[in-house]
mmCIF file of the C-alpha atoms, coordinates in Angstrom:
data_MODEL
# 
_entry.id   MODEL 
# 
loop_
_atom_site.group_PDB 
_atom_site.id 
_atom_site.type_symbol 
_atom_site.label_atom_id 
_atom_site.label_alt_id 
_atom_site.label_comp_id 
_atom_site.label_asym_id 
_atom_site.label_entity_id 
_atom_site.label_seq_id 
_atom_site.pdbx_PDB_ins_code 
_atom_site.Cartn_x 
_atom_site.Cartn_y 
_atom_site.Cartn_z 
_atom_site.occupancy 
_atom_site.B_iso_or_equiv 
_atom_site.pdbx_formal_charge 
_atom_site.auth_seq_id 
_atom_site.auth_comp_id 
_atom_site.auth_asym_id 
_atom_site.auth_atom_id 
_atom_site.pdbx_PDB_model_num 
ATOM 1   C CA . UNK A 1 1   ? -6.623  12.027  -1.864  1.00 0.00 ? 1   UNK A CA 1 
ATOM 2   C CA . UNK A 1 2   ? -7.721  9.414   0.894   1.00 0.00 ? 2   UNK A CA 1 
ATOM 3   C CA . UNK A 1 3   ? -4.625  9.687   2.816   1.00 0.00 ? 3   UNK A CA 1 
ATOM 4   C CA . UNK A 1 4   ? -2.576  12.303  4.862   1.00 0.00 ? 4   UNK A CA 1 
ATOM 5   C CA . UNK A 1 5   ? 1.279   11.881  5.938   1.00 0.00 ? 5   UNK A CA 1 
ATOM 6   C CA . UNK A 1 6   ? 2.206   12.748  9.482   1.00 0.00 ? 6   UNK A CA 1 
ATOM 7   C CA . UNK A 1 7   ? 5.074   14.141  10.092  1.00 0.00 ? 7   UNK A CA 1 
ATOM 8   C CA . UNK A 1 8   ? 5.067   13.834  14.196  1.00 0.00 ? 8   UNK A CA 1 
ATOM 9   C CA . UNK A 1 9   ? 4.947   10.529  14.138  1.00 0.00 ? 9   UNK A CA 1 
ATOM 10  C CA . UNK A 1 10  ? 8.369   8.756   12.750  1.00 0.00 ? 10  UNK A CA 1 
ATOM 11  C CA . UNK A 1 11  ? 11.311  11.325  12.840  1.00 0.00 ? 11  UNK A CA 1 
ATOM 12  C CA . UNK A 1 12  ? 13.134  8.446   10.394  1.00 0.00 ? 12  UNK A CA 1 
ATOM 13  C CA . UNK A 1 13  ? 10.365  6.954   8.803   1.00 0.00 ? 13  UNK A CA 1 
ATOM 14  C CA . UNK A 1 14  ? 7.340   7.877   6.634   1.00 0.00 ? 14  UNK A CA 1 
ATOM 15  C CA . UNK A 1 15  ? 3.847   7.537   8.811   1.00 0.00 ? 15  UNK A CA 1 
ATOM 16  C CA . UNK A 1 16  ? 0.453   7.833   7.176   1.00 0.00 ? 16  UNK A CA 1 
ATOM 17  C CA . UNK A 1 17  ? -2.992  7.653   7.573   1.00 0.00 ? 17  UNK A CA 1 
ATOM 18  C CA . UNK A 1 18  ? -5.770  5.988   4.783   1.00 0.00 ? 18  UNK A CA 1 
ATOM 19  C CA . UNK A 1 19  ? -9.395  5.587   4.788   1.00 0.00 ? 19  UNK A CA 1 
ATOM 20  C CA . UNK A 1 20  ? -12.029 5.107   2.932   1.00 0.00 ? 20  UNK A CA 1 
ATOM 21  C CA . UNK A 1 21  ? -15.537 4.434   3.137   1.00 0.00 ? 21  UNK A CA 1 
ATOM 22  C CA . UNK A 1 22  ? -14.748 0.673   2.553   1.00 0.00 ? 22  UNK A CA 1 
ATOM 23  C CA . UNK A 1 23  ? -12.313 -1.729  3.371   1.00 0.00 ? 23  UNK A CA 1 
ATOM 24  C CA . UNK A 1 24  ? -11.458 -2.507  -0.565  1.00 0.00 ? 24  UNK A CA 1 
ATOM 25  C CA . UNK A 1 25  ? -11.025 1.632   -0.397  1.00 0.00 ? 25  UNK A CA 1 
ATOM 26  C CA . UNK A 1 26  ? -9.400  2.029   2.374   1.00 0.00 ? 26  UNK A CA 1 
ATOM 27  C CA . UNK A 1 27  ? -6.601  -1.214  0.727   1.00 0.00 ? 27  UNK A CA 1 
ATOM 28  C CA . UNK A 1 28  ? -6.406  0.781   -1.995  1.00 0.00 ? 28  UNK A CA 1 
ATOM 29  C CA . UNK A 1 29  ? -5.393  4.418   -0.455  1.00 0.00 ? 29  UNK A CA 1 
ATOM 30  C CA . UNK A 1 30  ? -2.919  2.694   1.717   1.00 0.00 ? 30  UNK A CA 1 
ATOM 31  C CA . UNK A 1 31  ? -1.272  1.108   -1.456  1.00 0.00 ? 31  UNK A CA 1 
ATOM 32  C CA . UNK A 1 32  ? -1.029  4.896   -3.278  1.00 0.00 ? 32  UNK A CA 1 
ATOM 33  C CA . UNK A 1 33  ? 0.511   6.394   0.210   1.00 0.00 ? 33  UNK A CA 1 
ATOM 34  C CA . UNK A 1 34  ? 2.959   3.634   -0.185  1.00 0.00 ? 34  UNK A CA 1 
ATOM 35  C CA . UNK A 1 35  ? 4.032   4.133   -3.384  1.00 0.00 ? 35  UNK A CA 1 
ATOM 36  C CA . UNK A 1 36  ? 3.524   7.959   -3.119  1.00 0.00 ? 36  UNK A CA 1 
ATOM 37  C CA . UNK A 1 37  ? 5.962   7.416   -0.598  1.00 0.00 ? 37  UNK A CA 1 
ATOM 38  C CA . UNK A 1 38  ? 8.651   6.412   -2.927  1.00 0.00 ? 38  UNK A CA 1 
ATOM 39  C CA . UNK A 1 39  ? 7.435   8.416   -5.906  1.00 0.00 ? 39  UNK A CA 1 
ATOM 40  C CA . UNK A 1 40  ? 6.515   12.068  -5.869  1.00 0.00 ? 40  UNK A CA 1 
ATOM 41  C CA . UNK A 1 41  ? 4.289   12.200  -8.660  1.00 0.00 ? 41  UNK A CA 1 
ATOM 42  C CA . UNK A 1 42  ? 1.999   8.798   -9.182  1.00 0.00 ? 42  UNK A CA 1 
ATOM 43  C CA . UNK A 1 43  ? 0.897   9.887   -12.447 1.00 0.00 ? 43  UNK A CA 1 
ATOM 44  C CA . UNK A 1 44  ? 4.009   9.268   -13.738 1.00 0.00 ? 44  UNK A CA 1 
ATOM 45  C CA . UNK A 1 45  ? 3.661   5.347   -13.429 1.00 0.00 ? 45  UNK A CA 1 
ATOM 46  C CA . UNK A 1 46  ? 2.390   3.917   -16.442 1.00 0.00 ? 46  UNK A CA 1 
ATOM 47  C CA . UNK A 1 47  ? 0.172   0.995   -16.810 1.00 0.00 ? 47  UNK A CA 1 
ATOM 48  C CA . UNK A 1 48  ? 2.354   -1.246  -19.027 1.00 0.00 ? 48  UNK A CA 1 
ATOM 49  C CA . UNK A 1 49  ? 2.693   -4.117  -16.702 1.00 0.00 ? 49  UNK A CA 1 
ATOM 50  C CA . UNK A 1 50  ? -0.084  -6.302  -14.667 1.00 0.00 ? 50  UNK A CA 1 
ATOM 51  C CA . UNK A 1 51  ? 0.317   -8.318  -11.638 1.00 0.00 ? 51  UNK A CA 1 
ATOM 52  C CA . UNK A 1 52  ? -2.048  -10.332 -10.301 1.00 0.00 ? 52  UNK A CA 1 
ATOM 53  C CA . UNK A 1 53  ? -1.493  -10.244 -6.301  1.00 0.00 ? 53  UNK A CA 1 
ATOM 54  C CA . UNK A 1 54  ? -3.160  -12.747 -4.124  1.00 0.00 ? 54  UNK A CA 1 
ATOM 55  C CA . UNK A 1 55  ? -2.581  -12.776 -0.138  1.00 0.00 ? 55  UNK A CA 1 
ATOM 56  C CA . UNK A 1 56  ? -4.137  -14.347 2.852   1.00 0.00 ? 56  UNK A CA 1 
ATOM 57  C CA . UNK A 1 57  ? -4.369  -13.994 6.647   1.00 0.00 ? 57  UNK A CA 1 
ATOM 58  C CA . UNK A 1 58  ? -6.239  -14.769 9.529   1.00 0.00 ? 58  UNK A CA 1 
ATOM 59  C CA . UNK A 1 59  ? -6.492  -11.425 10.809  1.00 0.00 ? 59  UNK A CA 1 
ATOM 60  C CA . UNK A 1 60  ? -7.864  -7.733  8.665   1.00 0.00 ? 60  UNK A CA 1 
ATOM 61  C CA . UNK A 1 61  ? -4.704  -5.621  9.861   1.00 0.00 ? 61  UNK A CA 1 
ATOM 62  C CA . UNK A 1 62  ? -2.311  -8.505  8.507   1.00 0.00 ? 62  UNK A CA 1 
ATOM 63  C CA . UNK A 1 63  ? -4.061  -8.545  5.368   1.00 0.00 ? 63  UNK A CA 1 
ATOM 64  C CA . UNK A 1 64  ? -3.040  -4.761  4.737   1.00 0.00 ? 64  UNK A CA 1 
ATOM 65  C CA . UNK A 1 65  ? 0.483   -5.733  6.030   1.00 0.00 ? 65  UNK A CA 1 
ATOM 66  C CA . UNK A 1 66  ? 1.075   -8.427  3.356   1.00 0.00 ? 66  UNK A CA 1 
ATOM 67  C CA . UNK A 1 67  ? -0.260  -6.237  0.301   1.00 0.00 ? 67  UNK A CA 1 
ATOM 68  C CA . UNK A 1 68  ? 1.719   -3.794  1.256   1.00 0.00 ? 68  UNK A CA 1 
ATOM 69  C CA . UNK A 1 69  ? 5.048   -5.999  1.715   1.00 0.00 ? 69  UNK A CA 1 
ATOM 70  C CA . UNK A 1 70  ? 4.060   -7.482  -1.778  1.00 0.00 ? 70  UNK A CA 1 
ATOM 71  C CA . UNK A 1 71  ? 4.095   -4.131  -3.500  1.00 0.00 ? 71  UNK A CA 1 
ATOM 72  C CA . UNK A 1 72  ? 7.937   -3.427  -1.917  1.00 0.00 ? 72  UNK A CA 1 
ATOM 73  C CA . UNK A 1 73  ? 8.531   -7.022  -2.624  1.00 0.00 ? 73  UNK A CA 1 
ATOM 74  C CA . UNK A 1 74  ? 7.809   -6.577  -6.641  1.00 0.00 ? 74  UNK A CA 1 
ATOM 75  C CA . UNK A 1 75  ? 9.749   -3.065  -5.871  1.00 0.00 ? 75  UNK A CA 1 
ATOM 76  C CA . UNK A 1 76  ? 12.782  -4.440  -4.873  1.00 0.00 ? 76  UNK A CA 1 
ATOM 77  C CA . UNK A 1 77  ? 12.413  -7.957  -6.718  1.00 0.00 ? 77  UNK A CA 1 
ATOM 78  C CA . UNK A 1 78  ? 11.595  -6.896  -10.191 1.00 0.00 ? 78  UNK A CA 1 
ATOM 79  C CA . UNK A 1 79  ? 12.088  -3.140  -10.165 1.00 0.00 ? 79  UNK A CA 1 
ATOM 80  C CA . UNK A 1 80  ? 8.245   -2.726  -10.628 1.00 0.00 ? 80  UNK A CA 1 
ATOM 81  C CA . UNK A 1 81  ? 6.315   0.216   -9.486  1.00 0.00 ? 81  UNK A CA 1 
ATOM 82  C CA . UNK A 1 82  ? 2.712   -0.904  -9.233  1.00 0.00 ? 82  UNK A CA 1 
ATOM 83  C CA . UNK A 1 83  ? -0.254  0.786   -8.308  1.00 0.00 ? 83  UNK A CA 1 
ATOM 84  C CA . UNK A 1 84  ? -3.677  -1.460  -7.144  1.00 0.00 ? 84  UNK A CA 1 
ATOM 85  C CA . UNK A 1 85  ? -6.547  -0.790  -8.843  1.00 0.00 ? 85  UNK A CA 1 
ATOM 86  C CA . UNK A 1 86  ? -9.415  -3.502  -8.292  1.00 0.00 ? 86  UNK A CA 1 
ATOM 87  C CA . UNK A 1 87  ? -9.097  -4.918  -4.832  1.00 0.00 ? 87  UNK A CA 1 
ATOM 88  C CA . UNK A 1 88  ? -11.583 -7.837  -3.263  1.00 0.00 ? 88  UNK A CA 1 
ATOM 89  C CA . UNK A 1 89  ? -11.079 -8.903  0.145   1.00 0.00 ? 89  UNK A CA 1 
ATOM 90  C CA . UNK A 1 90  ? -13.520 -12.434 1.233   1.00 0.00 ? 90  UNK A CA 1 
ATOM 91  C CA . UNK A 1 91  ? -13.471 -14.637 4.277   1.00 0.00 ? 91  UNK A CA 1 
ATOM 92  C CA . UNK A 1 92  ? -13.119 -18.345 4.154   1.00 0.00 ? 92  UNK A CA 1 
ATOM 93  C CA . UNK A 1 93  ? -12.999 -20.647 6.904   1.00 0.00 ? 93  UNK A CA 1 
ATOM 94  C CA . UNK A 1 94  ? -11.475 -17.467 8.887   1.00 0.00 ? 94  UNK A CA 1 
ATOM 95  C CA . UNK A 1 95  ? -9.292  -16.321 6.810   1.00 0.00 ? 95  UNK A CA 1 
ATOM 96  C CA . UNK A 1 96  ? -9.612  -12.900 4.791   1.00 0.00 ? 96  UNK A CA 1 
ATOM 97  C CA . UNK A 1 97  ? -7.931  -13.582 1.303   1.00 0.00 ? 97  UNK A CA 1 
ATOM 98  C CA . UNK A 1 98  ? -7.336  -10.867 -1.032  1.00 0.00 ? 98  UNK A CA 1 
ATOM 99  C CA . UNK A 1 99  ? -7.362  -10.666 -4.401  1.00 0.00 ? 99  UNK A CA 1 
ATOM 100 C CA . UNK A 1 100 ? -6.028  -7.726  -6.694  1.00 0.00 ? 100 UNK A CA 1 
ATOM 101 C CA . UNK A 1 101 ? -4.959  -6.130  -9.923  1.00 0.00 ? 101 UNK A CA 1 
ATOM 102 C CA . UNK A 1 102 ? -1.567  -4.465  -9.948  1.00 0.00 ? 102 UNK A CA 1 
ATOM 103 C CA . UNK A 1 103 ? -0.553  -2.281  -12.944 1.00 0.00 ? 103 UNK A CA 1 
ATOM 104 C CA . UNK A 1 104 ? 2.952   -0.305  -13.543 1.00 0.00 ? 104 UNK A CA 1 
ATOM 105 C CA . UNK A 1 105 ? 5.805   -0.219  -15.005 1.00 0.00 ? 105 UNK A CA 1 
ATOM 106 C CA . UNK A 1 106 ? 9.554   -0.403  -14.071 1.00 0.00 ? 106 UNK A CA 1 
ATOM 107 C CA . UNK A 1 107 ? 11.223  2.052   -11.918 1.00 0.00 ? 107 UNK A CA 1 
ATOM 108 C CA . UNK A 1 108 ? 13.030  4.558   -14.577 1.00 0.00 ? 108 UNK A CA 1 
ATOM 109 C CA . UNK A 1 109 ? 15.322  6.809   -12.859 1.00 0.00 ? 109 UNK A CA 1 
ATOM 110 C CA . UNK A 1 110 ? 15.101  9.376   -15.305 1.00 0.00 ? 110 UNK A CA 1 
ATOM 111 C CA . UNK A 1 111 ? 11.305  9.578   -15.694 1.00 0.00 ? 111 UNK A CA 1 
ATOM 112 C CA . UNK A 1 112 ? 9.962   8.868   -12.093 1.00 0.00 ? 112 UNK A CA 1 
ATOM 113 C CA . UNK A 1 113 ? 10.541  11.705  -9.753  1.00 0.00 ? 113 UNK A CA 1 
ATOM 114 C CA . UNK A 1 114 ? 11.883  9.170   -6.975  1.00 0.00 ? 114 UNK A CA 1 
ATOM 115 C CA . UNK A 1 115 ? 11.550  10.355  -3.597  1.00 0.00 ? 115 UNK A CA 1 
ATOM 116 C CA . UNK A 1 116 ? 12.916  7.989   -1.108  1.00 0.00 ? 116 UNK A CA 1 
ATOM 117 C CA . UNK A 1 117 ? 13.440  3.843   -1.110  1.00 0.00 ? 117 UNK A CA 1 
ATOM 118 C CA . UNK A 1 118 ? 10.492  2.175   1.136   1.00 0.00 ? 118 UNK A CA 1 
ATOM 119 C CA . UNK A 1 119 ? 12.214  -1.164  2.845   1.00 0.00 ? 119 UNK A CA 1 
ATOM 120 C CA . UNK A 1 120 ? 9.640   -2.416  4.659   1.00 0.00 ? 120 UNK A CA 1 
ATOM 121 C CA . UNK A 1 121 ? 6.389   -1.866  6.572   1.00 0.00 ? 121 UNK A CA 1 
ATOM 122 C CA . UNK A 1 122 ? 6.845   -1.602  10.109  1.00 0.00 ? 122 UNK A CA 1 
ATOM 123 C CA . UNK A 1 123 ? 4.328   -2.945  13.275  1.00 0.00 ? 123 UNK A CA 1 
ATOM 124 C CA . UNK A 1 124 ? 5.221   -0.068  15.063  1.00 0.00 ? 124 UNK A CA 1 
ATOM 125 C CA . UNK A 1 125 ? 1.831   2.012   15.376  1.00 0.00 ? 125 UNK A CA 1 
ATOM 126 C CA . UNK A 1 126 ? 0.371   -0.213  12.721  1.00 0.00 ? 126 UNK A CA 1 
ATOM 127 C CA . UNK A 1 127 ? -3.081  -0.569  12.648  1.00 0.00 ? 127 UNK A CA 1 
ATOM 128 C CA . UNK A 1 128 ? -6.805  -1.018  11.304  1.00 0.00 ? 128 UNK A CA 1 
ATOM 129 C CA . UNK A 1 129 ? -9.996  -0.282  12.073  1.00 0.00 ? 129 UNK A CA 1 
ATOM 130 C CA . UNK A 1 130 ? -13.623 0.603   11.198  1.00 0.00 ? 130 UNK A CA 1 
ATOM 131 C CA . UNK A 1 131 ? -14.761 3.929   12.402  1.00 0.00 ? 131 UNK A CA 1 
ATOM 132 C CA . UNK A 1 132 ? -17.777 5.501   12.512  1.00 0.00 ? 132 UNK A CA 1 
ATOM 133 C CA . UNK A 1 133 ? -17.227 7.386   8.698   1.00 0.00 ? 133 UNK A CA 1 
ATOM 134 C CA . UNK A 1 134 ? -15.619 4.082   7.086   1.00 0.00 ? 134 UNK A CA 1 
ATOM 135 C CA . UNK A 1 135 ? -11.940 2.284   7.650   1.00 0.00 ? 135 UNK A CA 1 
ATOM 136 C CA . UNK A 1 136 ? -8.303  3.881   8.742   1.00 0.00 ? 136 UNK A CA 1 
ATOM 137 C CA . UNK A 1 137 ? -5.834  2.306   8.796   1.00 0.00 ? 137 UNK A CA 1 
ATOM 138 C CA . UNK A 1 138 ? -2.032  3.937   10.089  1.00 0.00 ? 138 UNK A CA 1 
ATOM 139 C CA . UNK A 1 139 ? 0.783   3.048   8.712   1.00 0.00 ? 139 UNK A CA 1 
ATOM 140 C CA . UNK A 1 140 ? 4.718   3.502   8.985   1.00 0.00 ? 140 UNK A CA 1 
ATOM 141 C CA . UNK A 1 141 ? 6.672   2.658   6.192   1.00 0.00 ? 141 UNK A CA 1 
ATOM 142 C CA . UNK A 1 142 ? 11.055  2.210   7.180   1.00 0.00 ? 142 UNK A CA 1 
ATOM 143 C CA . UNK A 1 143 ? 12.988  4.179   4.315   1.00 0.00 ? 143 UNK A CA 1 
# 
């Protein structure tokens, strides 16, 4: 599992950190500690619905911000719990676009062992970077 949750961090909100030896890993842990967030038991989402998500930014951290506001988006828009699997991230004329494939299903009550409602991602500690063993990135998610 390429994330941890820290509890000493937000006494109201749900802090984690993700990594992973690349950036298109590191995207993709930070989307499962979001939705692990909500739902205790990820294996529970099935993959009967795709999304295609697309987003854009000028700036890497951003770029994490918007996929992850896209996933709570199609949450609270369409009742769809979606979990990334292929990511890309390019650069064009300086911005980083990202393109990825989203698969789930919708949020069933009685199946999905639902933990706790993510409404946004906050800036508050928020941030990215490449380390020496890959990418981090924290992140605090208001419930």
């Amino acid at each position: 599992m390429p994330y941890e949750y820290l509890d000493d961090i937000a006494t109201s909100d749900a802090a984690f950190k993700a990594w992973g030896d690349t950036l298109e890993q590191m995207f993709i842990a930070a989307s499962e500690a979001t939705m692990n967030v909500m739902v205790g038991d990820l294996d529970t989402i099935s993959e009967e619905q795709h999304r295609e998500i697309r987003v854009d930014s000028d700036a890497i951290d951003m770029l994490l911000f918007e996929l992850l506001q896209e996933l709570i988006f199609y949450k609270d828009a369409q009742r769809l719990l979606l979990r990334v699997s292929n990511l890309s991230i390019s650069e064009q004329d300086g911005q980083f676009i990202l393109q990825a494939e989203a698969r789930g299903e919708e949020l069933n009550m009685e199946k999905h062992d639902l933990v706790v409602d993510v409404k946004a991602v906050t800036l508050h500690h928020f941030r990215v970077e490449q380390t020496a063993k890959g990418w981090e990135a924290m992140v605090i998610v208001d419930i």
